[in-house]
N, C-alpha and C positions, 0 to 999 in steps of 0.2 A: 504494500500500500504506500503509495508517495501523494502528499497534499501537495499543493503550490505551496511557497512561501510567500510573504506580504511582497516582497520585491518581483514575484514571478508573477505576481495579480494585476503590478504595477501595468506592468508591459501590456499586459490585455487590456486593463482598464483607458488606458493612455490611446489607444487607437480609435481615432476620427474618421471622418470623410477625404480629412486630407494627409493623414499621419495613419501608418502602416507597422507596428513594431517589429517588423522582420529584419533580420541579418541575413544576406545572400555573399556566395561567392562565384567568380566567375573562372572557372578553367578552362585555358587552352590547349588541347591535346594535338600530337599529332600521332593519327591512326594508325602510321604505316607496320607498327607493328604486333596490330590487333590481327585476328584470323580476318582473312580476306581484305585486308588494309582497310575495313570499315567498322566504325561504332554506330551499334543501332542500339533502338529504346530496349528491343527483347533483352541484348546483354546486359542495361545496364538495368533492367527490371531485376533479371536472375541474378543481381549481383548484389545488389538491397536485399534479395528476397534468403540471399543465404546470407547475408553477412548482420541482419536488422537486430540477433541479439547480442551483436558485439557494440550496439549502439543504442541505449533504450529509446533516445528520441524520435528515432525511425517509423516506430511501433505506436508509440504512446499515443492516446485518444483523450481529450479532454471530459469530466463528467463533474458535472453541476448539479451541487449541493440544490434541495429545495429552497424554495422562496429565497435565494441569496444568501444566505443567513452564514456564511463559512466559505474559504477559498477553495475553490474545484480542485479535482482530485485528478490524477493519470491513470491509467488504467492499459493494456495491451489492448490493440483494438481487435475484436474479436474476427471481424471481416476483413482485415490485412490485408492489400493486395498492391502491391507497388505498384503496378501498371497504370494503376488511377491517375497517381501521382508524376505520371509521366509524360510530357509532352516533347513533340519534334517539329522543329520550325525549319526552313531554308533561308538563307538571302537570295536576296538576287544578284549576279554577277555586276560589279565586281567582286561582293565581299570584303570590304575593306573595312579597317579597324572602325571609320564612322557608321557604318550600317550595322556593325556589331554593338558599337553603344548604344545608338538608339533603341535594337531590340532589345537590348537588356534594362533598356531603361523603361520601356513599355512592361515588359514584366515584371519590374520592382515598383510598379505601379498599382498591381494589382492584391488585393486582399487575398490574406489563405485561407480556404475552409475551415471553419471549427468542429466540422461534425468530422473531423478524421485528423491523424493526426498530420500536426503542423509543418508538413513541409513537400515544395516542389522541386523538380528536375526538369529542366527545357536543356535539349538536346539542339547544337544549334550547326548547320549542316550548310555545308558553302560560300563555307571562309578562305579565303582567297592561299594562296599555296598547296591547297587539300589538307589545311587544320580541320578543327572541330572545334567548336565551344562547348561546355556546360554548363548551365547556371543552375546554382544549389540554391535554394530560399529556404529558412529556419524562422519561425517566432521566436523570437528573444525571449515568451517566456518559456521556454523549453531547453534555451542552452544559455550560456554565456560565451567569450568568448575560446574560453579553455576545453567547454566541452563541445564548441564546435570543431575544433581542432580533433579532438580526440574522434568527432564522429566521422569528421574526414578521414583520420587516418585508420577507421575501420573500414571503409570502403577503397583504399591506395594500398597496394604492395611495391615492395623495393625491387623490384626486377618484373620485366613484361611475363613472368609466368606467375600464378593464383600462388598464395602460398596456406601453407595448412591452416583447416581452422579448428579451433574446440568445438566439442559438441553445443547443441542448443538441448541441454537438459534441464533447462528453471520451467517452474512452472508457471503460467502467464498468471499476470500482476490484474489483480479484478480492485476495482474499487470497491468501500463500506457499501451496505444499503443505506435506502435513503432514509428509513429511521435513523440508523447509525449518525449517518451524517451529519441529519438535523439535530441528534443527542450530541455530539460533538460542537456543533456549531453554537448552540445553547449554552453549555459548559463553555467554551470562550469567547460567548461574547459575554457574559458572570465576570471572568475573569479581566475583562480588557480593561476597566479602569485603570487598573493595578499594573499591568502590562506597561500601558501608555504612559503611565507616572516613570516606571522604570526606566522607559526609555530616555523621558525627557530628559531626565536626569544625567541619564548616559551619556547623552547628545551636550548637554549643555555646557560643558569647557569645551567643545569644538564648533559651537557656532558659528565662527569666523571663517570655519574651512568650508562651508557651502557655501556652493559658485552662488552670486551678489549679494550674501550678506555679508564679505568679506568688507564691500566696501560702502556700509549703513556705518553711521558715526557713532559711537558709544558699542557695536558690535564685540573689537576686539577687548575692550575693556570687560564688557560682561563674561568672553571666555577666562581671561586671565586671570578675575578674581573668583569665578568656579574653580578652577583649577587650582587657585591657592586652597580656598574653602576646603577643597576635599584632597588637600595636600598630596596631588600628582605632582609630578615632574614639570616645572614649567614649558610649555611647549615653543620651537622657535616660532616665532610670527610669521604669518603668511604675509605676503604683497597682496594690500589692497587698493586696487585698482575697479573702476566701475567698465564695463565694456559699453564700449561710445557705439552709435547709430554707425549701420555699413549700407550697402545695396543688399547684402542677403540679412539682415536681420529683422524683416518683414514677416507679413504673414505670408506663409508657405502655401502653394495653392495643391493639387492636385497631381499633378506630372510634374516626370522627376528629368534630368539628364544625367548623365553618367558619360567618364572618361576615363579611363584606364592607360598609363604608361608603366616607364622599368626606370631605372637608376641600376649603374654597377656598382653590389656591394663592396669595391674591394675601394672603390673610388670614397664612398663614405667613410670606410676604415682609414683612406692614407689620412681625412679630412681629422677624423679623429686621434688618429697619432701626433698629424701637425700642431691641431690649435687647441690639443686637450678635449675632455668632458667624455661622453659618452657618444653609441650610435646612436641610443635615444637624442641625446643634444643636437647630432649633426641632424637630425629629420627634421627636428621642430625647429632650428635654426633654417633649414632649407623649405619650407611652410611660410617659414614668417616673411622673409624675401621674397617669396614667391606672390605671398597677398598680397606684400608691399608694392610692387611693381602692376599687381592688377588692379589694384583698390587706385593707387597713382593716377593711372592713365585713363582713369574716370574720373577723375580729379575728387576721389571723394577717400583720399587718405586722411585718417583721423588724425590729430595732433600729438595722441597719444597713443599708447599700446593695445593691440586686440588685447581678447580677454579669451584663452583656450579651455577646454573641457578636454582630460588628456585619465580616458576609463583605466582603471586597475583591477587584476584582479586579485583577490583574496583568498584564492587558493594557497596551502603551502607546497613547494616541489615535491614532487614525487605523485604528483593527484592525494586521492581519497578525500577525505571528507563529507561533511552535508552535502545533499545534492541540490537543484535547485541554482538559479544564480547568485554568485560569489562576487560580486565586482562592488567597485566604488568607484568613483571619479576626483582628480584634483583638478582644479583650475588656475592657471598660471597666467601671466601679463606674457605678449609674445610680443617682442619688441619693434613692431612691423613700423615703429614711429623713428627709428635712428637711422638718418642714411648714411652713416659710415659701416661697412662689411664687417668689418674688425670689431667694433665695439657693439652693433648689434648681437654680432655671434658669442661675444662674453655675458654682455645682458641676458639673451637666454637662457647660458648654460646657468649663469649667478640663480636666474629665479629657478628654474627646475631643480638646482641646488638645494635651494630654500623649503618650495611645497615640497622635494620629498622626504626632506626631512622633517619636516609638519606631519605629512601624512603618515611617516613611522611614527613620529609619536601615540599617533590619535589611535592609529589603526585601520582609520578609514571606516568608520562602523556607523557612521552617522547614514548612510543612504537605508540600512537596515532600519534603523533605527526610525528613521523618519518615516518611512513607507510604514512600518506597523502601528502609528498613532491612532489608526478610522479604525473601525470595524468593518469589516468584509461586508453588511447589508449596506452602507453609505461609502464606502471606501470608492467605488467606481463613479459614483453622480457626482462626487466631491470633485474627484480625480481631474473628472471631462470639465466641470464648471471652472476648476483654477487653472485652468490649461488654454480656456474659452478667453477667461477674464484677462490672464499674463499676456494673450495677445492682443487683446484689446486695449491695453496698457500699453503695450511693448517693454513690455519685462523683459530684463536681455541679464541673464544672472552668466550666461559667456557669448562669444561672437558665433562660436563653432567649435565642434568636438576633432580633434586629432590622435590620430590613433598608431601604435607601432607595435605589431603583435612581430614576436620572431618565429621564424619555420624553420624547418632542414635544409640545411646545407648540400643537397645531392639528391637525386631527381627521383622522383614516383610517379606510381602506372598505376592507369584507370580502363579495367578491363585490358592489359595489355597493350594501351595506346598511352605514349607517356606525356605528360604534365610539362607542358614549356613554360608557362606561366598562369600562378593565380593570381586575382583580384578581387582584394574583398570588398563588398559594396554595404554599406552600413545603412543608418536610421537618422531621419532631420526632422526636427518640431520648429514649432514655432519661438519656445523655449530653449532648443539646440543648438539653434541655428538652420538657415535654410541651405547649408553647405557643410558635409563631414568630409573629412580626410584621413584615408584610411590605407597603414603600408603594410605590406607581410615580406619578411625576408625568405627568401626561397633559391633555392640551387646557387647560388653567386649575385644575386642581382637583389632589388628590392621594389617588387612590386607595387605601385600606387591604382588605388581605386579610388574617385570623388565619387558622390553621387550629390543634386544639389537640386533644388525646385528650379525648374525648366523657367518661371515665370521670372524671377531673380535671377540666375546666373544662367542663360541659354546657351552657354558653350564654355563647359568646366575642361574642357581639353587645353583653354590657354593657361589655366592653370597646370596643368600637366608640361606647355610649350615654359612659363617662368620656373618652375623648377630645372629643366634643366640649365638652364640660364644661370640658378641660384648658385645648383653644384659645379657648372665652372668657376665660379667667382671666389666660391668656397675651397673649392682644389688649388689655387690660384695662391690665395694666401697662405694656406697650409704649405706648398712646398718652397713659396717663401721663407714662413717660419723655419721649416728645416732646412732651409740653404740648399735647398737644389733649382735655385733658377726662379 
C-alpha cells in the first residue's frame, strides 16, 4: 500500500488549464543497431511490459479516497497494458531539429490520463539522418527527479543486447477499501491541527529560504531569532534579493515551445579547472549570460539580478528511503545584471556558495513542511485559488527554475538502438516562471532542454544559440587564467 504524500498531492492539485505537472524527456536514438535497423511501438511496448516491475511508476494507477477526505493512494493497475500508453508520430521530410521541437512541444502540451497510470511514450519517426526520437512524459507526482532516473535506467541496458532481468515475483500493490480509506482519512484529519502546529514550527527558523520571502523586510530577522529561541546553529544568510519583472514572468498561457541543444562536457570541466567552483557553477554561470544577452537585446534587462529556483533532491546516495517525492528547491540571485565575464562568473559561484550552505543547514524541509499545512479535503481548492490569485498579483517568488541533474558518463541502449542524446523537458507556472532550464550530463556532453510558454518566449532555441556564445567566452577566460593563451 503506498498513499501520496502532501508534496505528491501538490503536483496534482497544482494542474490548470494552462499548467500540466509533468516531467518529460526526450531521447535520440539511432536505430541502426536494433533488429532490422528499426524501433517500432511493438518493441518498445514488450519492453515496459517486461521491464514495469523494475519501475513501480510504470504500473501505478491512481485511487481516490471518498468525498476527498485523505491523499489518493497507488495501487498496480489491474488492466496494465503498455500499448495504451503508446503512440507513433512521423515528421515530414526534412526532419530537422525544428520540426522535432515543435512536436515535442505539442505533446508537452497535453494532459495525462488519470484513470491509468501516469505516463506516455511518443515514438517519433523521420528525423532526419534515420534517428528516432522518444518522448517519455511522467507526472511529477509519481517520480521526482531521482526516481525518474532510476525509471529510465530500468528500461536502458549498457550494450545493444537485453540484459538479464529478476523475476517479477511481488504481489500486485491493491489499495485500502474505501471504508479503510475514509477511516484513515478521519483519523488524520483529528490529527492535522497538531501536524500543522508541528510543522510551523519546523518551518519557522527557515522562513527566509523560501523563494520571495527571502526578500519581505523583517523576514530574515524573524528566522534568526527562531533559531536562536530554539538554540540551533545559527544559519549562514541567504541573499535577499526580490526577482524584478522579465518578458516570461507573465501569465503563462497554454502552449508551450521547447528547444533542445549539447554543450561538450569536457569544455565545462576545463571552465571549471580554470576559474574554480563547480560544474554546477559553470551551468548556472552559463544560464545567466545566456538570459543576459536575451533579456539585452529586448532591451528589457533588469538593473538587477534574476532570481533562480535551482530543485534539490533529498535523497541520500545510495537510493532507499520514503518513496514519494524527495526534493526541495533553493533560490539564488543569478547575476544576469554585471556585464563584466569575470566578475559575473565569481558573483554566481559566491551566491550558490552561500544558499548551499543555507540549505545544508536547514535541510531543505520546508517544501515538506509547507505542503502539509491544509488538509487533503481543502488542500487542492486552496492550492488552485493561490496559484489563481499569485498570478493575478504577479507574484514572482523567482524568474525561473534551472536545473542540473548529472547522468552516465558512457552510452545506453533502448531496445538495442543507442541513446545519442537526452533532453529533459520540465514544468512552468505562472509562479515558476514561464521558462525552465533544464541540463543532464550524458556520455561526454551536457545536454540542454528549455521548454517555455510559446506566448512569452516563441523561440527558446536562441537561448540555446546564447549559450553557446556564453561557453566561448567562458572557455576564453579560463584558459586565460591558466596561461594557455
Amino acid at each position: 500500500m503506498t498513499q501520496l504524500t502532501s508534496v505528491d498531492a501538490t503536483f496534482l492539485n497544482a494542474e490548470m488549464g494552462n499548467v500540466h505537472a509533468h516531467i518529460a524527456g526526450l531521447g535520440v536514438l539511432d536505430p541502426a543497431s536494433c533488429p532490422g535497423g528499426r524501433l517500432t511501438t511493438a518493441m518498445v511496448a514488450g519492453l515496459v511490459r517486461d521491464r514495469a516491475h523494475l519501475a513501480a511508476p510504470l504500473r501505478r494507477r491512481l485511487v481516490r479516497v471518498p468525498l476527498g477526505l485523505d491523499f489518493p493512494y497507488w495501487e498496480d493497475d489491474p488492466d496494465f497494458a503498455p500499448e495504451k500508453h503508446i503512440v507513433e508520430i512521423g515528421l515530414p521530410a526534412p526532419g530537422d531539429d525544428r520540426q522535432l521541437a515543435d512536436a515535442v512541444a505539442m505533446l508537452h502540451e497535453q494532459p495525462l490520463d488519470r484513470s491509468r497510470p501516469l505516463w506516455e511514450i511518443a515514438l517519433i519517426q523521420g528525423l532526419r539522418g534515420g534517428r528516432v526520437a522518444v518522448y517519455v512524459k511522467v507526472h511529477h507526482a509519481a517520480i521526482d527527479g531521482v526516481l525518474a532516473a532510476e525509471t529510465l535506467a530500468a528500461l536502458l541496458d549498457l550494450s545493444p543486447e537485453p540484459r538479464e532481468l529478476p523475476p517479477d515475483d511481488a504481489a500486485p500493490t491493491r489499495a485500502p477499501s474505501p471504508a479503510a480509506m475514509v477511516g484513515t482519512g478521519l483519523l488524520r484529519m483529528a490529527a492535522h491541527p497538531v501536524r500543522s502546529a508541528l510543522s510551523l514550527a519546523r518551518s519557522a527558523p527557515y522562513l527566509d529560504e523560501i523563494p520571495g520571502l527571502a526578500s519581505i523586510p523583517g523576514v530574515g530577522s524573524v528566522s534568526a531569532a527562531m533559531q536562536a529561541a530554539l538554540r540551533r546553529p545559527e544559519a549562514p544568510p541567504v541573499p535577499r534579493v526580490a526577482a524584478p519583472p522579465t518578458p516570461f514572468n507573465r501569465p503563462v498561457g497554454r502552449r508551450r515551445a521547447v528547444a533542445c541543444g549539447e554543450l561538450p562536457l569536457a569544455d565545462v570541466k576545463e571552465i571549471r579547472r580554470g576559474l574554480g567552483g563547480s560544474v554546477n557553477d559553470v551551468v548556472m554561470a552559463l544560464c545567466a549570460t545566456a538570459l543576459r544577452q536575451w533579456l539585452d537585446k529586448r532591451g528589457d534587462l533588469p538593473d538587477g539580478p534574476l532570481v533562480a529556483g535551482v530543485p534539490v533532491s533529498l535523497r541520500r546516495a545510495g537510493g532507499g528511503g520514503p518513496g514519494g517525492n524527495q526534493v526541495s528547491i533553493m533560490s539564488t540571485p543569478l547575476a544576469t545584471h554585471i556585464p563584466d565575464p569575470a566578475e559575473r562568473y565569481a558573483a554566481v559561484r559566491r551566491d550558490m556558495d552561500l544558499v548551499k550552505r543555507r540549505f545544508t543547514a536547514s535541510a531543505g524541509g520546508w517544501v515538506r513542511e509547507m505542503s502539509g499545512l491544509l488538509p487533503a479535503p481543502v488542500a487542492g481548492a486552496v492550492t488552485k485559488f493561490a496559484l489563481q490569485a499569485a498570478s493575478a498579483v504577479s507574484l514572482r517568488p523567482v524568474n525561473l527554475v534551472v536545473s542540473n541533474v548529472p547522468g552516465p558518463q558512457f552510452p545506453l541502449y533502448l531496445c538495442g538502438a543507442r541513446v545519442v542524446g537526452y533532453y529533459p523537458i520540465s514544468v512552468i507556472t505562472d509562479v515558476s516562471g514561464g521558462m525552465n532550464i533544464t541540463v543532464f550530463s550524458y556520455d561526454g556532453k551536457v545536454d540542454v532542454g528549455i521548454v517555455a510558454c510559446r506566448d512569452l518566449v516563441p523561440d527558446p532555441s536562441e537561448i540555446i544559440d546564447h549559450l553557446d556564445d556564453a561557453l566561448d567566452e567562458l572557455r576564453a577566460l579560463s584558459r586565460q587564467a591558466l596561461g594557455e593563451g
